[in-house]
N, C-alpha and C positions, 0 to 999 in steps of 0.2 A: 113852775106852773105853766098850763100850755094856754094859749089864747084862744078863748071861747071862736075867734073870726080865724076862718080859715087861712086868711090874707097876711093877716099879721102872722098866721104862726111857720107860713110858708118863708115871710120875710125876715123869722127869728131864725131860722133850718138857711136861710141865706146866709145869716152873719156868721153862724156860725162854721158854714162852708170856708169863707172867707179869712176865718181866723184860724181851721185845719190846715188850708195852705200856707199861710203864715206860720205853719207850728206852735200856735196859739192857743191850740182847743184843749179843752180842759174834761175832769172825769163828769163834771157838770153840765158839759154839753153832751158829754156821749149820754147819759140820766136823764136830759131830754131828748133827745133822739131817740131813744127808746121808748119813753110814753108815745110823741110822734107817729111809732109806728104802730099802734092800737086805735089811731084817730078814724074815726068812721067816713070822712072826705077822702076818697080817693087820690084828690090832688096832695092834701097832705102826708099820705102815704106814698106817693113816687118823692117828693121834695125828699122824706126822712129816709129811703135807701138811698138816695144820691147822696146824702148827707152820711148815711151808715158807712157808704163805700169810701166816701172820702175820708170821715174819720178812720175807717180801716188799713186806709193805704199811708196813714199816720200812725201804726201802731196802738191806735183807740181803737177797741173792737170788745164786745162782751157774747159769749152763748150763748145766751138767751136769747140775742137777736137770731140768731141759726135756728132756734127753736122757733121761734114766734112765726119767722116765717113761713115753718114747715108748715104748722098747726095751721096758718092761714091758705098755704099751697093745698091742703086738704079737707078745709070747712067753711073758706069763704067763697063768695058769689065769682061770677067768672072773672070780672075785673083784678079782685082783690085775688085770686089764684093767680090771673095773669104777672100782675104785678109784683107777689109773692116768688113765684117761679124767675122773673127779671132779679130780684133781687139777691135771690144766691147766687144767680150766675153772677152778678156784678161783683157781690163779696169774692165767688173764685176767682175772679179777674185781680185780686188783691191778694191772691193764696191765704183768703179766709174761707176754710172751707170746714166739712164735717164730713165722714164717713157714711155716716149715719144719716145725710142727707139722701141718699142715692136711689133708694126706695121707694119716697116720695116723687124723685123726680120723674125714674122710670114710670112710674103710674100716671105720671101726669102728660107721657106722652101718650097716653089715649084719652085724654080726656077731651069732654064733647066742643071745648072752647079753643077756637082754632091758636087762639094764642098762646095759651098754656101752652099747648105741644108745642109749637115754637120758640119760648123761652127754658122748656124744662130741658128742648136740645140745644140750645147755645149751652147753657148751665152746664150739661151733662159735658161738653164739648171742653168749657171752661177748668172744669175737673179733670179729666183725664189732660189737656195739656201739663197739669201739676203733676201729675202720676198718680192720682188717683187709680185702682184698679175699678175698672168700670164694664168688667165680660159684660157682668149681668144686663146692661144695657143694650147688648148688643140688637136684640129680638127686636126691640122695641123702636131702633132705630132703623133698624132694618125695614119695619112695615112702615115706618113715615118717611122713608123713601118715594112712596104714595099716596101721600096726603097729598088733600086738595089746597091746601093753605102751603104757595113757595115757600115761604122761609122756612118752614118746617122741615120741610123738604132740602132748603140749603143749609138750615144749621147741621140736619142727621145725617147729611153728606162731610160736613166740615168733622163735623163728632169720629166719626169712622175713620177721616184724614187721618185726626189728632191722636187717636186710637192707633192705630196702621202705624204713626210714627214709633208710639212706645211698643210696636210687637205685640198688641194685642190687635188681634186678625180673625175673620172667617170666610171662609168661603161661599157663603151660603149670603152674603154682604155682595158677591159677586151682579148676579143677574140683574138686581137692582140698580146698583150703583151705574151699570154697563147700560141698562135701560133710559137710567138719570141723563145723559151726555147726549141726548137727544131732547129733552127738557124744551121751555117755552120759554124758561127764563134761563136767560143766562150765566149768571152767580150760578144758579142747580147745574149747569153744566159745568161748570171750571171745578170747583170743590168737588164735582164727582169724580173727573179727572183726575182730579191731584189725589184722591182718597184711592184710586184703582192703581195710582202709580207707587205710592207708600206702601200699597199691599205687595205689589208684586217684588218689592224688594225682598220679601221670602219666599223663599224656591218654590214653594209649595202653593202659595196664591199665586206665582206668577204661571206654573204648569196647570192651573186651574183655569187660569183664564186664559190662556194657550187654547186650552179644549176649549169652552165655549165659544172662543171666536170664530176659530176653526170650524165650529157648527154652525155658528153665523152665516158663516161663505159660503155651503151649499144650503142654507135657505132661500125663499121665493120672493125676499122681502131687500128693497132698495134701503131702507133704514139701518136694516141688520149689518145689511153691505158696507154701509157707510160707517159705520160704529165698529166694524170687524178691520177695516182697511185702517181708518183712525187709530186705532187701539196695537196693533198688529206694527205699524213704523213708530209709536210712542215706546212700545217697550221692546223694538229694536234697539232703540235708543239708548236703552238702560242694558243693554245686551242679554235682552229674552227675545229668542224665537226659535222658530220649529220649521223642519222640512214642511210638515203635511200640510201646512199652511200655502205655499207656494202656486200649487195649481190653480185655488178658487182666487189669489192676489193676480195671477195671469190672468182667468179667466175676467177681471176685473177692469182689467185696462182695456179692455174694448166695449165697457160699458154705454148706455146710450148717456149715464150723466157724466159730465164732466167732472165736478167734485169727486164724485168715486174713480173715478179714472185718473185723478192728479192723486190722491190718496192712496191706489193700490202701485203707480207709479211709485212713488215716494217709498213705502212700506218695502219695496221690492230692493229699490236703490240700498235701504240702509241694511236690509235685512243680508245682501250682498256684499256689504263693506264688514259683515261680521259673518263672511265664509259661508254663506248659506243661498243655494242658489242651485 
């Protein structure tokens, strides 16, 4: 039975955390953990996923929880979405996952509550590191590249990493992500980085973003310069690069900014140590 006080039944969702890491917990707790997550106090709905996760990562885990918190990821108030959406991702973090969740998540990266999108891309992010196939996400991740809410923006960058690792790729992931590494926050920049450098491990995204960069160098724009000079010695690095690139990396180094000028330096050096020059 659950405690009418929300205090107490947070402090029952305690012991029994307590007793899952002790390898204590029983099908009695996972039976309240479950009511738990029905409870209309928000506070005791985050306690009963941290407690769902924990029992999960003890091999207690039931469907129904996956289901519940679909049904909540898509009919309850922003809170209860948000927290819905946290909680699968937390269950993938335990390789508790569903298929059948996937749907739900992509939809919920347009959803009008900044945090949803933000948890539905960790989640999504969470999934595909298991191997989940997760194409269908890709659009949806894609345009919250642009979202006004960072994390949203840093999970759908990590999502695309995680993605990029298991060869699931697109091109069309490019502009964005290349956009991303000029970012305000810094997490949006590294994750976009590391998600453009997993892509270019096939021939095909890396000759993709070849071109684009390429078309960066004779743009009007100091930004573009500096994300084409950056990107251009990164995947030197991994030994992609291209003649045609050469002239606007010269024309680089006598830039009036320094950064772009130590950067198209740089990009020249390594692009040189790999016969290309």
């Amino acid at each position: 039975m659950v405690e009418e006080n929300s205090g107490e039944t947070i402090e029952a969702l305690k012991e029994i955390d307590k007793r899952a890491c002790e390898d204590g917990a029983t099908e009695e707790d996972l039976a309240y953990v479950m009511v738990c997550l029905d409870h209309e106090d928000h506070k005791v709905l985050r306690a009963a996923i941290e407690s769902m996760s924990i029992l999960a990562s003890k091999g207690l885990s039931s469907p129904d929880a996956i289901d519940n918190l679909i049904d909540k990821l898509v009919n309850a108030d922003d809170v209860g979405r948000a927290l819905a959406a946290a909680g699968l991702g937390r269950l993938a973090t335990v390789s508790v996952f569903d298929e059948s969740t996937l749907p739900a998540l992509v939809d919920g990266l347009c959803d009008d509550y900044p945090f949803v999108r933000e948890w539905c891309a960790h989640a999504i992010s969470s999934m595909a590191r298991h191997g989940v196939l997760t194409e269908r996400a890709m659009p949806g991740l894609i345009e919250c590249l642009r979202d006004d809410h960072a994390p949203a923006r840093e999970w759908s960058a990590t999502a695309l990493m995680t993605m990029a690792m298991n060869d699931v790729v697109s091109s069309e992931a490019i502009p964005g992500l290349l956009t991303c590494l000029l970012d305000e926050e810094e997490a949006v920049r590294e994750w976009s980085a590391k998600a453009l450098m997993a892509m270019a491990k096939n021939e095909e995204m890396a000759n993709g973003m070849l071109y684009v960069l390429n078309r960066f160098l004779n743009e009007e724009d100091d930004r573009l310069h500096l994300i084409a000079a950056w990107m251009l010695g990164g995947l030197a690095t991994e030994g992609k690069g291209s003649e045609e690139c050469l002239p606007g990396l010269r024309d680089l180094t006598t830039d009036e900014d320094e950064n772009i000028r130590e950067l198209a330096t740089w990009a020249l050096d390594v692009l040189k140590k790999m016969g290309i020059e």
